[in-house]
N, C-alpha and C positions, 0 to 999 in steps of 0.2 A: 364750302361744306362746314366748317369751322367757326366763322360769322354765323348760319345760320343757327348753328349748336348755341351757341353762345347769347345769342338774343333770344333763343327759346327759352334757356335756364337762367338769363334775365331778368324776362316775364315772372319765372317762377319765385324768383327774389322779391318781388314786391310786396310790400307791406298790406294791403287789401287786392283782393282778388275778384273777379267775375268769374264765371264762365264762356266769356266772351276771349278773356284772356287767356285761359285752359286750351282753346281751341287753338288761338293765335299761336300759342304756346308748342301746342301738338303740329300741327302744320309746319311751323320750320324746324323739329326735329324731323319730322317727315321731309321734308325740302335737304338736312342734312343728311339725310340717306337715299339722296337718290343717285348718286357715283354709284355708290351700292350696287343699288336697285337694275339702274342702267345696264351697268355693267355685267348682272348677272344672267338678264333676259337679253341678251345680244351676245354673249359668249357662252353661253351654259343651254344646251338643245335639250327640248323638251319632248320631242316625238319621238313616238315608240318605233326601233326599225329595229327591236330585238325580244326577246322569248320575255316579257314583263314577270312571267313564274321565276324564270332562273336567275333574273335582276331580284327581287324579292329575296331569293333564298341567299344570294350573297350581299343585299344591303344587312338581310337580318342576322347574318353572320358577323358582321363585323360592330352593328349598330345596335346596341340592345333595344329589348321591346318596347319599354317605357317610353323612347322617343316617337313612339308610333300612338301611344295611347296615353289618352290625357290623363285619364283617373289612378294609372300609374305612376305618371310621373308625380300626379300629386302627394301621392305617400312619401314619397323625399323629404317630405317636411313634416313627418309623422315622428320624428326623433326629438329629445330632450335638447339636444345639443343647435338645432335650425328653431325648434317652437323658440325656443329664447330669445330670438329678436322680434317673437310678437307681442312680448311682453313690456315693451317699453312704450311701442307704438300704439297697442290698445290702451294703457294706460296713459297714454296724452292723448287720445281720439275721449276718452271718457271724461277725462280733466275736462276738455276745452268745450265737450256739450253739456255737460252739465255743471260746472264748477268754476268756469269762466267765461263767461259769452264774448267777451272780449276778442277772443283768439278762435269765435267759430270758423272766419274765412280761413286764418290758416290752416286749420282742422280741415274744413271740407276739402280744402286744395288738399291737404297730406292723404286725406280720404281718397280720393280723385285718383291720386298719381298712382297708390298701391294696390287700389282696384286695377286699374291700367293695367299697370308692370305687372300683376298676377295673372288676368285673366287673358287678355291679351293674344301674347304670346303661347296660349293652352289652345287660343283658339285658332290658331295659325294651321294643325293637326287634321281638322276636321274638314275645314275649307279646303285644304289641299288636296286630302281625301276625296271631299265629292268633287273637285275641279277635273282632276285626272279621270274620275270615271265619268263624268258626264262628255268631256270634251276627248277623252281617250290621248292625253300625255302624262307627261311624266315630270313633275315640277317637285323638285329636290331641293325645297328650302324647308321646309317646317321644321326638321330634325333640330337643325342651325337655330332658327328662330327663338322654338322654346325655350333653349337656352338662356333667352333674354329674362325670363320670369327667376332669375338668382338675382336680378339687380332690386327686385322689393325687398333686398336688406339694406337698400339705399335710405327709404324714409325709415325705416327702423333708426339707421346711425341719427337721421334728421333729429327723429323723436327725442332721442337719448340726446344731445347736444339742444333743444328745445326745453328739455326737462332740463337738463342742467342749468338754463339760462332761469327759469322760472325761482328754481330751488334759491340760486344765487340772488337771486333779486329780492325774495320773501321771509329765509330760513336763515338766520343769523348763526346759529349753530353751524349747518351746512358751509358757511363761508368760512368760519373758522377750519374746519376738519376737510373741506377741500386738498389743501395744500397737502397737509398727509396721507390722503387718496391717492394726491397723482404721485408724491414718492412711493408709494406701495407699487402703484400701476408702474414708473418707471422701473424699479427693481425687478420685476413681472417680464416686461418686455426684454431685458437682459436674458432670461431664464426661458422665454416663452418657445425656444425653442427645441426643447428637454421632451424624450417623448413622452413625461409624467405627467404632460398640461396637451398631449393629444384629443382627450376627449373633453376636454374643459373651455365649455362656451367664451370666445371673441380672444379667449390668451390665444386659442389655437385656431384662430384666424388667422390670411394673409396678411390682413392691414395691420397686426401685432408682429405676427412672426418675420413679417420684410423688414424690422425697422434696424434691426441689427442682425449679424450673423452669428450661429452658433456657440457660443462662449468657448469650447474647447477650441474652435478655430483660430481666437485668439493667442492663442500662449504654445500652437503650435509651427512649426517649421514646415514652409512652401513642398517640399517633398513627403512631408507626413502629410499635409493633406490628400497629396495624392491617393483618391482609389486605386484596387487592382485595376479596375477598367480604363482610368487613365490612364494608369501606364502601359497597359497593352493596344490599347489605340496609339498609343505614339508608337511603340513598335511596329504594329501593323506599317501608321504615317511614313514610317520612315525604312521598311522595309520588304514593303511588296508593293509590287506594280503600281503603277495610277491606275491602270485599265483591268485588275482584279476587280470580282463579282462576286461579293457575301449573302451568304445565306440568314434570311430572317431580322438581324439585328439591326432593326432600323439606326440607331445612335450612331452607329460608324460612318452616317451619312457625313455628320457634325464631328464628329469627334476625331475620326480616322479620312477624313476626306474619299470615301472610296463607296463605291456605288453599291446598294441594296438590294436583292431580288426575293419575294414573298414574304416581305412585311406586311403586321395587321394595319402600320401607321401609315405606309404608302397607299396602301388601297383605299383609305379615307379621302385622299383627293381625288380618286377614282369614280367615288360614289356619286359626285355632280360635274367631273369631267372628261368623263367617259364610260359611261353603263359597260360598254361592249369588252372593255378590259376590265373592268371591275369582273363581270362575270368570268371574263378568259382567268382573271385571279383567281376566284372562287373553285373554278373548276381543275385548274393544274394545284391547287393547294390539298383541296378533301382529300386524294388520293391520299397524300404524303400523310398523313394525322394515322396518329398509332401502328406506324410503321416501324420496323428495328432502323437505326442508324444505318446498318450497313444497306439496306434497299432504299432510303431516304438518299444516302449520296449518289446510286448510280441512278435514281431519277434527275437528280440536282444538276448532276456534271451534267447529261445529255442538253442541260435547258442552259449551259454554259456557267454555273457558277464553279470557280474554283477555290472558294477558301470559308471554311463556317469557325466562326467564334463560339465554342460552348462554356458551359457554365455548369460542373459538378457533374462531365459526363466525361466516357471517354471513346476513343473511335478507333479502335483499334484498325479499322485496313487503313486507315487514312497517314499522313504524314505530321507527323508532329511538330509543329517549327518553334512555338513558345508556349511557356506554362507563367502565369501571375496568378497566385492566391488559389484559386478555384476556377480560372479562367483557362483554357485551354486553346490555341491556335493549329489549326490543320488547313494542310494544302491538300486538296482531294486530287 
């Protein structure tokens, strides 16, 4: 799987391109997804042996609409903050056709990849759509798929690291004032974690914000870091059962080693490994929504959960075992 990746973005490393090579290219990332692939149509059943309505109504409860419709999803990139990485990218697609012939093959190839990676994956939506109803199953990959259409910030980083190279090669000035760019950018990425740089295009990206951690986390002490939630996870860890059953919080799966029932995050494995519970979710959960507390726990306990973690609430029939900050522990 790995070889094949690798000799695919190879190819794409070349100096002159074909489209002989684009395909070469696309085929062993295709050949690198087919574990994948395999693996999904032999373990993940696609026949309908249940109410397709009541699947519907608790995919779309969980899965918002957008993943169902392309033109929706498109507007995600209708923001100041996502339009920014089209900016570097049309501005080296326009460079290299008209203002450098030179560098058209790389162009087209850049061209190529970010039609791809856009369109792609939008079209993954539609095809699944008519497959299921023409052949009457139930193929639960497209939601997955589209997701792949975030990686066309891929050629965008391209572009911007292509223009740099150009700039560096042509702009005398530029190479002088480089160096106090990337001190500024360094000083940046120390800070980039502050939520005053949340909505400020690429500081407040992952590839900026993973490069270091927090700055106050530096200069503070291993138990100040501590959240409320960490430290009542480790109470919980260390003082109820293994074989206690919470309500809702998925996190204490990790956090508190103790087993979850009517999370929104559990039922997301649901939704392509097992319809028939994903619905049995759906259906024992609607009840419970805008109910008081105290009718919410005697449904809970009947279905076996004995302990809920709230958060800025209180339970008065229930048992109080611990309070952290605003976090609350009850034994039902």
């Amino acid at each position: 799987m790995f070889v094949s990746l690798l000799l695919g973005l190879a190819l794409f490393a070349k100096r002159s391109y074909n489209f002989k090579d684009y395909m070469i290219a696309l085929g062993l990332m295709l050949l690198a997804a087919m574990p994948f692939l395999i693996t999904y149509f032999s373990k993940t059943p696609s026949e309908v042996t249940y109410d397709i309505a009541n699947y519907q109504l608790a995919f779309s409860s969980r899965i918002p609409s957008l993943f169902s419709d392309p033109m929706l999803f498109l507007k995600q990139w209708v923001y100041p903050k996502t339009l920014f990485f089209a900016i570097p990218l049309i501005g080296y697609l326009i460079y290299g056709f008209f203002f450098n012939k030179s560098l058209k093959p790389t162009v087209k190839l850049l061209l190529l990849v970010s039609v791809s990676i856009f369109v792609l994956p939008l079209l993954s939506i539609p095809v699944e759509q008519w497959f299921n109803e023409t052949f009457d199953k139930n193929l639960r990959m497209s939601f997955q798929i589209v997701r792949v259409q975030k990686l066309v910030v891929l050629p965008a980083y391209i572009a911007m690291a292509l223009i740099l190279k150009e700039l560096w090669s042509k702009v005398t000035l530029f190479r002088k004032a480089l160096p106090y760019g990337l001190g500024v950018y360094l000083i940046a990425i120390i800070f980039a974690n502050a939520t005053m740089f949340n909505q400020v295009p690429f500081i407040s990206e992952d590839i900026t914000r993973s490069i270091f951690p927090p700055i106050a986390e530096l200069f503070s002490s291993k138990e100040s870091k501590a959240s409320d939630f960490d430290k009542i996870a480790h109470y919980i860890l260390e003082n109820t059962p293994t074989d206690a059953l919470f309500y809702k919080n998925f996190k204490l799966r990790s956090a508190a080693q103790r087993s979850v029932r009517f999370d929104r995050k559990g039922a997301s494995i649901l939704i392509e490994s097992s319809p028939t519970q994903l619905i049995s979710w759906y259906q024992d959960t609607q009840p419970l929504k805008k109910r008081p507390p105290s009718e919410v726990i005697e449904s809970i306990k009947k279905m076996g959960v004995t302990h809920w973690l709230v958060y800025k609430t209180t339970l008065p029939t229930a048992e109080l075992m611990k309070t952290e900050g605003d976090f609350k522990l009850y034994k039902l």
